[in-house]
C-alpha positions, 0 to 999 in steps of 0.5 A: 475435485471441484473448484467453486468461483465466488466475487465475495469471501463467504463464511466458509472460506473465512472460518476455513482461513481463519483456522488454516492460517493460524496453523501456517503462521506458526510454520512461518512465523513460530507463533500465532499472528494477529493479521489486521488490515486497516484501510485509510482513504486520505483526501486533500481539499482547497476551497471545498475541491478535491486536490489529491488523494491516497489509497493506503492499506497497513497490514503486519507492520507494512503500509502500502500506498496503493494511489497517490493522486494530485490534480494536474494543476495542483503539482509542486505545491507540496499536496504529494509530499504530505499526503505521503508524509501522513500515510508515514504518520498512520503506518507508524501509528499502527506499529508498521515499520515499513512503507511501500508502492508500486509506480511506473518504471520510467515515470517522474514520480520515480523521482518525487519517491526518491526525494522522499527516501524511497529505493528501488526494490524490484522490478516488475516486467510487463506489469499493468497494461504491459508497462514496467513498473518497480516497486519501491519502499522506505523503513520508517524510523 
């Protein structure tokens, strides 16, 4: 056996995906499923400056907010809050029914998530840098 290691997905490995996959779905899922990922970079700006971002991926009904930045002094100004409120709109837009994020377990944006409707779903021990984290996800209605 011989294992080869490559920084980019090359045709192969696609078409060898793209085959192996449909099989498996149909183990999994009972049927052929259509995979699409989307990607949104959403960005907030006052006075031509860059206040707040996020990073959002939807893929098979589920969006997962990958970033949320705001500017340290843009805080409480409700940029998060509808930074949040459009990546809803978007993951809805795309048929998703569920939206999630990964966040510092002890951090105070546990609290602005929560304030959202998002729950605690799971703890991730020793995450990044060796900090806990926790997953959280809210179902769009």
């Amino acid at each position: 056996m011989k294992i080869s290691v490559f920084t980019k997905k090359s045709k192969s490995i696609k078409d060898f995906n793209k085959i192996q996959w449909r099989k498996w779905d149909k183990v999994h899922f009972g049927k052929e499923i259509e995979w699409k990922t989307v990607f949104y970079y959403l960005c907030v700006k006052e006075r031509n400056a860059v206040v707040g971002t996020i990073e959002l991926k939807i893929e098979a009904g589920v969006g997962k907010v990958n970033t949320l930045i705001v500017h340290s002094e843009s805080l409480r100004k409700g940029i998060g809050k509808a930074l949040m409120r459009k990546a809803e709109e978007l993951t809805k837009k795309h048929h998703g029914h569920k939206l999630i994020l990964t966040t510092g377990k002890d951090w105070e944006a546990v609290k602005f998530y929560k304030a959202l409707g998002f729950q605690e779903v799971g703890l991730l021990r020793d995450y990044f840098f060796h900090v806990d984290f926790i997953e959280m996800s809210k179902l769009l209605k």
